[in-house]
N, C-alpha and C positions, 0 to 999 in steps of 0.2 A: 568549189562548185562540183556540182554531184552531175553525170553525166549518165545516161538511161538509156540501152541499145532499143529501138522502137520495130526494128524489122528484123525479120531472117531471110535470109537468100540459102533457098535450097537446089541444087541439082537434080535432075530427073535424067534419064536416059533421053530423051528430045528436047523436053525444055525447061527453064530455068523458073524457079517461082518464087515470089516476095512474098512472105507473110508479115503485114506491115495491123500497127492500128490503124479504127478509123479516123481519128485523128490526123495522120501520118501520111493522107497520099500524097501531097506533093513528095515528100522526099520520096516514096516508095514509088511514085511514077519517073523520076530522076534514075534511080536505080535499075528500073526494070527496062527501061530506055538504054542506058549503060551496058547493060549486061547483052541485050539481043544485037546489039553492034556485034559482038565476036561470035555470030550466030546463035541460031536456034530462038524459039520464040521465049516470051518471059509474061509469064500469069503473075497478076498482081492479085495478092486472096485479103480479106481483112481477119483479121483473129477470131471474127465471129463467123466466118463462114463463107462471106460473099465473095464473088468473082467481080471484081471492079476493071477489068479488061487486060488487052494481053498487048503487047509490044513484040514487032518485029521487025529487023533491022535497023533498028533507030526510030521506027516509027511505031505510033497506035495502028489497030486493026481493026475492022470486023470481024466478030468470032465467024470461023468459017468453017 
């Protein structure tokens, strides 16, 4: 079985960001939720461009 990485998880100086398909957000929301646990915010983008929202502390936000 062929397995296909669907997201990147990048570092920024403040916050973390998933470059996920759009197919892909459940997992890319799982991930981005993951990652701002050990701080800092976490942007979830789609490969085409869009902002699909940001995770902080374990949780969803409003961009602020």
């Amino acid at each position: 079985m062929k397995t296909e990485t669907v997201y990147t998880v990048l570092q920024l100086p403040e916050d973390w960001v998933v470059v996920c398909r759009t197919g892909q957000l459940k997992e890319a929301y799982r991930i981005a939720e993951n990652r701002s646990v050990d701080g800092g915010d976490c942007i979830v983008v789609t490969d085409n461009g869009l902002n699909m929202g940001k995770f902080r502390n374990g949780n969803p936000i409003i961009d602020d």
